[in-house]
SEDO-409789 format. One line per field, with one value per residue (C-alpha): residue in one letter; residue number from 1; x, y, z. Coordinates in nm, 4 decimals, padded with zeros to 6 digits. Example, Ala and Ser with C-alpha at 12.3 -4.5 7.8 and 13.67 -1.06 7.14 Angstrom:
<recs>
code <- [A_S]
pos <- [1_2]
east <- [01.2300_01.3670]
north <- [-00.4500_-00.1060]
up <- [00.7800_00.7140]
</recs>
This chain:
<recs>
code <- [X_X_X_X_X_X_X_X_X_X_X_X_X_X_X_X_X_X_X_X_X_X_X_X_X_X_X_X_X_X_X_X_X_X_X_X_X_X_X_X_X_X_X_X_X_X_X_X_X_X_X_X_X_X_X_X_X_X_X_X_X_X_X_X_X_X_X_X_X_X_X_X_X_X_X_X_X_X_X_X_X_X_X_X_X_X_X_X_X_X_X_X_X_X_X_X_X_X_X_X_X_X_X_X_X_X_X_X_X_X_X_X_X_X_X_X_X_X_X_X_X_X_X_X_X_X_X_X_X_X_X_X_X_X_X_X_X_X_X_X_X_X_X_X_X_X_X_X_X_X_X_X_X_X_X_X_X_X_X_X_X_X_X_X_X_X_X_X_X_X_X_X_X_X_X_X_X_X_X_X_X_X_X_X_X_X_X_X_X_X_X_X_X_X_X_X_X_X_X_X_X_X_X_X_X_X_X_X_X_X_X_X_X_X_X_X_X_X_X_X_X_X_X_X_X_X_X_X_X_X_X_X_X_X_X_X_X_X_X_X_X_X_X_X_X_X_X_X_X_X_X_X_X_X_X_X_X_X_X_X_X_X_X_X_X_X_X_X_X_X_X_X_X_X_X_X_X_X_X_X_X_X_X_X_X_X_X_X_X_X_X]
pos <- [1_2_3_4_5_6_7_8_9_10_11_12_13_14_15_16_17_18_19_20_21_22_23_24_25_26_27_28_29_30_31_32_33_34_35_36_37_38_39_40_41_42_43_44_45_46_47_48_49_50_51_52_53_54_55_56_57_58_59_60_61_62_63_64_65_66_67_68_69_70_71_72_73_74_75_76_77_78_79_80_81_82_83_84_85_86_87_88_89_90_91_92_93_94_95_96_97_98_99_100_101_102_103_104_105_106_107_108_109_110_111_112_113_114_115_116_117_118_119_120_121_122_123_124_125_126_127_128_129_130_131_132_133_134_135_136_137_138_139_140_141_142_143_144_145_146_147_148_149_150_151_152_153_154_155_156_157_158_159_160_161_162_163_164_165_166_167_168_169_170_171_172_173_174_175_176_177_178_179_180_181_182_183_184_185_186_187_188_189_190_191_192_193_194_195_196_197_198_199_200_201_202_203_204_205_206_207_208_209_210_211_212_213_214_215_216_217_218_219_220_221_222_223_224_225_226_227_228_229_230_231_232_233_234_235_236_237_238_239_240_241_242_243_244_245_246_247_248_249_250_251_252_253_254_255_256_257_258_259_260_261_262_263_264_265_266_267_268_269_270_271_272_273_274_275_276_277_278_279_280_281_282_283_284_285_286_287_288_289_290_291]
east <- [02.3297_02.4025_02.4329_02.6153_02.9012_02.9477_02.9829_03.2281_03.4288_03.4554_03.5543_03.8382_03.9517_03.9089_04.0817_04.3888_04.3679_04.1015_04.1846_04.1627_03.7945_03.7297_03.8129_03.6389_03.2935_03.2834_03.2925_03.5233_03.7934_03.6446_03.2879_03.4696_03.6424_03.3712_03.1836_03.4430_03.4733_03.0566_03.1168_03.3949_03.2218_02.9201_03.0821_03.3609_03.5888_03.8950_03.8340_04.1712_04.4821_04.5961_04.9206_05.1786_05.1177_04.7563_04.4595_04.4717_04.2414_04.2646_04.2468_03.8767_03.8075_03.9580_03.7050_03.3875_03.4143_03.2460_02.9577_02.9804_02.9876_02.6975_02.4866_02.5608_02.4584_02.1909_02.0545_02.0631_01.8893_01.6179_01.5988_01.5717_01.2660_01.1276_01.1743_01.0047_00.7349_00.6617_00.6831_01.0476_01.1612_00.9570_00.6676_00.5993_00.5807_00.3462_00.3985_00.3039_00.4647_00.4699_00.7405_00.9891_00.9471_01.0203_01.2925_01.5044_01.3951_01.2951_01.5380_01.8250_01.5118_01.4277_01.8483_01.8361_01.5069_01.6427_01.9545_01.7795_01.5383_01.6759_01.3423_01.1313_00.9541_00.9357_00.7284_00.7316_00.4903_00.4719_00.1321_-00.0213_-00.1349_-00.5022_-00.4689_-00.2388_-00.4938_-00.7078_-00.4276_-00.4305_-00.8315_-00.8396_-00.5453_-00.3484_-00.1037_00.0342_00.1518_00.1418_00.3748_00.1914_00.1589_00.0231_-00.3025_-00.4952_-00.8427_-00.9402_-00.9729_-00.5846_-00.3704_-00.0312_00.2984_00.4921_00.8456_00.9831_00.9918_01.0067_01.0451_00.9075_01.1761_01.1631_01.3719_01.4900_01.6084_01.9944_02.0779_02.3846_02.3302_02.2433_01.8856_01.9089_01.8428_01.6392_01.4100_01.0648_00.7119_00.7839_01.0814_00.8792_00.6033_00.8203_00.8684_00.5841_00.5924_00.5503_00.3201_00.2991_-00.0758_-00.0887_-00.3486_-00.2519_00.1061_-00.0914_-00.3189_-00.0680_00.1163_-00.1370_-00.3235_00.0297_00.1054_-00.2447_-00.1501_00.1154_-00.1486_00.0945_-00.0369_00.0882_00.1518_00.1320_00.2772_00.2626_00.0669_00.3426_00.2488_00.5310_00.8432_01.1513_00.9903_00.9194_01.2505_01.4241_01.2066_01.3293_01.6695_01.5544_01.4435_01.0527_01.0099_01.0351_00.8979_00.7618_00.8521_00.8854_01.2591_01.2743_01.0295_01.3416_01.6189_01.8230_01.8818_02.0285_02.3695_02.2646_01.8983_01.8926_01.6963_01.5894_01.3274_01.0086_00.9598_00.7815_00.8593_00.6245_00.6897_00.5247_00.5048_00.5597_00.3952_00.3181_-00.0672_-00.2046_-00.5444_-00.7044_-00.7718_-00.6324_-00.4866_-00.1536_00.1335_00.4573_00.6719_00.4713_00.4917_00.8913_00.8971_00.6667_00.9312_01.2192_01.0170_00.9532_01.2835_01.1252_01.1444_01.4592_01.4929_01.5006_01.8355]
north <- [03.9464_03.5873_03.3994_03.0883_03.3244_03.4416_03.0283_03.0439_03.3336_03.1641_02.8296_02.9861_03.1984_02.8749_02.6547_02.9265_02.9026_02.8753_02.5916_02.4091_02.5736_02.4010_02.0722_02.1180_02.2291_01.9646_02.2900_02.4345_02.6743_02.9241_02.9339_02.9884_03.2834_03.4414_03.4217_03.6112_03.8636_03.9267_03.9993_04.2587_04.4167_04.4753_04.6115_04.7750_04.6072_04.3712_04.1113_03.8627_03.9355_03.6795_03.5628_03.2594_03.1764_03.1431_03.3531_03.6082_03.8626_04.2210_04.4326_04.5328_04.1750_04.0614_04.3716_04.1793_03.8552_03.7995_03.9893_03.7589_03.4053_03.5651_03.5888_03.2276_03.1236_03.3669_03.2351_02.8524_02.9321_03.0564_02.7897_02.5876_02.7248_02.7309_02.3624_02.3071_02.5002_02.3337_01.9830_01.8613_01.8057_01.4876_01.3244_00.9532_00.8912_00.5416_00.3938_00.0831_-00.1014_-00.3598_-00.6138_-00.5244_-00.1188_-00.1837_-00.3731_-00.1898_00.1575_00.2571_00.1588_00.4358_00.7016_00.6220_00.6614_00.9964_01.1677_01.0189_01.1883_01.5018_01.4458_01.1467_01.3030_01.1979_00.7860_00.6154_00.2986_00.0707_-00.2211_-00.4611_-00.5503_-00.6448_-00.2966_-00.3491_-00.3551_-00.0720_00.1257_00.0335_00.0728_00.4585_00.4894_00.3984_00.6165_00.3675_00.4674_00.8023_00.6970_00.3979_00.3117_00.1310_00.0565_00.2902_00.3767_00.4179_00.5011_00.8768_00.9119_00.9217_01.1699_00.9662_01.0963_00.8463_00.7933_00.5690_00.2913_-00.1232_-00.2710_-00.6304_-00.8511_-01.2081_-01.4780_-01.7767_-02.1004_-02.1911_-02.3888_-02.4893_-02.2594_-01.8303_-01.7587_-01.5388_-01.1317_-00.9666_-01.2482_-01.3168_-01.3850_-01.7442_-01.8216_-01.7324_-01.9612_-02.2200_-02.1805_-02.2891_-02.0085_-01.9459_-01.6712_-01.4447_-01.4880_-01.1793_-01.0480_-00.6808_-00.8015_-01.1285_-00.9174_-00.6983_-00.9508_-01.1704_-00.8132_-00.7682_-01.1089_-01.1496_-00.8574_-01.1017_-01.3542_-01.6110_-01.8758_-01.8558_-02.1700_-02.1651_-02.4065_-02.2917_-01.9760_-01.8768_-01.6428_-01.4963_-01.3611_-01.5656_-01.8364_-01.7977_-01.7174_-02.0260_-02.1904_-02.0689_-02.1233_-02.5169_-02.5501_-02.5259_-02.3117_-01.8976_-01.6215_-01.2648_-00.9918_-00.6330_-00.6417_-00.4719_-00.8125_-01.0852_-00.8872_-01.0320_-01.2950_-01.6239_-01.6561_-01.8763_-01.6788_-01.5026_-01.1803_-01.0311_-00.7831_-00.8546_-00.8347_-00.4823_-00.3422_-00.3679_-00.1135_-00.0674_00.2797_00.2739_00.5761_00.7200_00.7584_00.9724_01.0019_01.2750_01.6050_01.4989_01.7113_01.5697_01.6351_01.8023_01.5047_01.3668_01.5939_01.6380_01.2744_01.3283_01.5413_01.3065_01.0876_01.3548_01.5140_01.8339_02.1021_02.0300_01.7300_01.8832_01.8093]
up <- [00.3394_00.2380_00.5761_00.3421_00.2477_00.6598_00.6780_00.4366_00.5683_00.8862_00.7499_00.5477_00.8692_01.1113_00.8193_00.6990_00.3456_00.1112_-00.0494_00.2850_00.3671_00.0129_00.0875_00.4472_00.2648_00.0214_-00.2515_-00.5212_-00.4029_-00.6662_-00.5012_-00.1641_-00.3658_-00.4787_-00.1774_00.0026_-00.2767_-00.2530_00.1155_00.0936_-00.2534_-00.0316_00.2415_00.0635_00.2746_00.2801_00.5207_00.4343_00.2896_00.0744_00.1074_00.0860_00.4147_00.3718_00.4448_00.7473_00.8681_00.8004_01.1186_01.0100_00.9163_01.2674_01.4457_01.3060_01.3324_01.6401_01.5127_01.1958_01.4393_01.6236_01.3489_01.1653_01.5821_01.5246_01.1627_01.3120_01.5994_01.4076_01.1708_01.5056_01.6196_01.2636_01.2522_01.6086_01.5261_01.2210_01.4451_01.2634_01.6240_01.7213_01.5774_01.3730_01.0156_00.9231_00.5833_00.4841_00.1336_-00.0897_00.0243_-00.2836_-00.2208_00.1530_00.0811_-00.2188_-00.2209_00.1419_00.4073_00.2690_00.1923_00.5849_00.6580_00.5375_00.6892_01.0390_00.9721_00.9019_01.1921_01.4161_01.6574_01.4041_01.4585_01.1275_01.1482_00.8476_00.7685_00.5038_00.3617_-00.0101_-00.1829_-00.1474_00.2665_00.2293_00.0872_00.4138_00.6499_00.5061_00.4490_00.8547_00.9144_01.0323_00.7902_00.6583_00.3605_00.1581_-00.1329_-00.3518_-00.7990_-00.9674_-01.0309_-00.7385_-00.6969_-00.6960_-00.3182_-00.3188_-00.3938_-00.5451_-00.6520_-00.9007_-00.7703_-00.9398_-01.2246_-01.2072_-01.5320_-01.5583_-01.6612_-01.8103_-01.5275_-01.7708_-01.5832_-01.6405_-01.9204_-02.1415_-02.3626_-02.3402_-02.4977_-02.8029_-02.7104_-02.7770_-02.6983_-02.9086_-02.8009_-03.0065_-02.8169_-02.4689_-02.5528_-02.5682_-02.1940_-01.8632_-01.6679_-01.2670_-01.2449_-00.9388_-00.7622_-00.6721_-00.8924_-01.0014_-01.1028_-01.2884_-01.4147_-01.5595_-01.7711_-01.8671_-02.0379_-02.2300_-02.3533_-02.4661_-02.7132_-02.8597_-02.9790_-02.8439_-02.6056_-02.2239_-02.0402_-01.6469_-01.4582_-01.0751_-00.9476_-00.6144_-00.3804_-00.2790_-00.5228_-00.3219_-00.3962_-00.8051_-00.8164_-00.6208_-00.8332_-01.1971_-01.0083_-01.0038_-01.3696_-01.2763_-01.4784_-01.6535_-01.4452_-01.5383_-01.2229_-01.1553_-01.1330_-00.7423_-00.6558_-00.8324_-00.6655_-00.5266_-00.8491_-00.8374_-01.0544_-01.3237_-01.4113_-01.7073_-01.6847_-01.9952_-02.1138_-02.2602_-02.6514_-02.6239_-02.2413_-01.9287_-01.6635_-01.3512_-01.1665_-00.8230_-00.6501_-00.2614_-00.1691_00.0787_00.1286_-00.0201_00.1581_00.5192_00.7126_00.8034_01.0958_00.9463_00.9969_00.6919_00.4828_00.5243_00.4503_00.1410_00.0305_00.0634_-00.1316_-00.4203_-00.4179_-00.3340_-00.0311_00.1796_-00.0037_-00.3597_-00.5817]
</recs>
């Protein structure tokens, strides 16, 4: 018996019509049909008689329907102790990120689990990805979201991708686009000192054969890009790391693309709480979470 199409029945008895049970469900009035229709086919019953004046119950339909609420109660309650056993009902999630993750892609990720489980304690800290690897080596973190690769005593999941994109001070007039490794070279650029991202970019433009000029190293992204706001200078970022950009910056992509893949670690072969692995999920799209 599908406990989703006892849902239904209700809704389109509580609602009167099952156009407005529907509406109510956030489904089309055809699935609401056909769950009805699966119902009485498997009883070999009519439970509504359709009519201008809506949907009513039939007298057999009317018999049951307490039996039918008590089992949707029933169904829910189970799934409530399901949930407690598995530790959904409190707990703490720890995950430490990179400033740009914690800022873009986590904070409506962490608005949906506490939705799901508002029992649940989500603590977030910002860090650099090397000490977020030691925050979760010394289990001071669950989960980190760092670039990927990581070494091999992670386990990593990629979740999503960060393009690098070229920032271009204003000027009078708009580079050309697609822009050449000629026309970049032309530029002094503010580099990003942290050393992966550096790394990263100076590895690619070195396959241009084209010279790169540096005129600051900047530790942190606001600043590089307040700083191509200001003429300083051109900047190469992960996109997530410029948002949010100046008006007046021209982003473009690089002559042959640079993406970075952003990815959650957890340290291979612990044993973790529940609560961490629902939020795993989330971050996967799998399990409850799953499209």
């Amino acid at each position: 018996m599908n406990i989703s199409a006892l849902k239904i029945l209700i809704a389109v008895v509580e609602a009167g019509s099952f156009s407005e049970a529907a509406l109510q469900l956030d489904i089309s009035q055809s699935a609401v049909s056909r769950a009805i229709a699966s119902l009485e086919k498997e009883w070999g019953i009519s439970l509504l008689s359709r009519g201008r004046f809506g949907a009513q119950l039939t007298p057999v339909g009317d018999r049951i329907m307490n039996q039918v609420r008590e089992m949707v109660q029933l169904d829910q309650k189970i799934s409530t102790e399901i949930e407690h056993a598995k530790g959904l009902q409190s707990g703490r999630v720890r995950i430490a990120s990179f400033r740009s993750a914690a800022t873009h892609l986590l904070p409506a990720r962490i608005a949906q689990f506490s939705r799901q489980y508002p029992n649940i304690e989500v603590q977030l800290t910002e860090a650099d990805p090397t000490t977020i690897e030691s925050l979760v080596k010394t289990g001071k973190a669950d989960l980190g979201l760092v670039p990927l690769p990581r070494s091999a005593e992670f386990e990593t999941w990629e979740i999503a991708d960060d393009e690098f994109v070229v920032l271009l001070p204003p000027r009078p007039q708009s580079v050309p686009d697609p822009l050449s490794w000629e026309i970049l070279s032309s530029y002094s650029f503010i580099l990003y000192s942290y050393a992966e991202c550096t790394t990263v970019v100076q590895e690619h433009w070195a396959a241009s054969d084209q010279s790169l000029k540096v005129a600051y190293e900047i530790k942190e992204d606001s600043t590089i890009v307040s700083m191509v706001a200001q003429g300083l200078g051109a900047a190469i970022l992960p996109k997530l790391a410029a948002l949010p950009i100046p008006e007046g910056i021209e982003v473009r992509s690089l002559p042959v693309p640079l993406t970075r893949q952003i990815g959650v670690a957890m340290l291979a072969d612990q044993l973790q709480p529940p609560a961490v692995f629902a939020f795993l999920d989330l971050l996967r799209g799998t399990g409850l979470f799953a499209p």
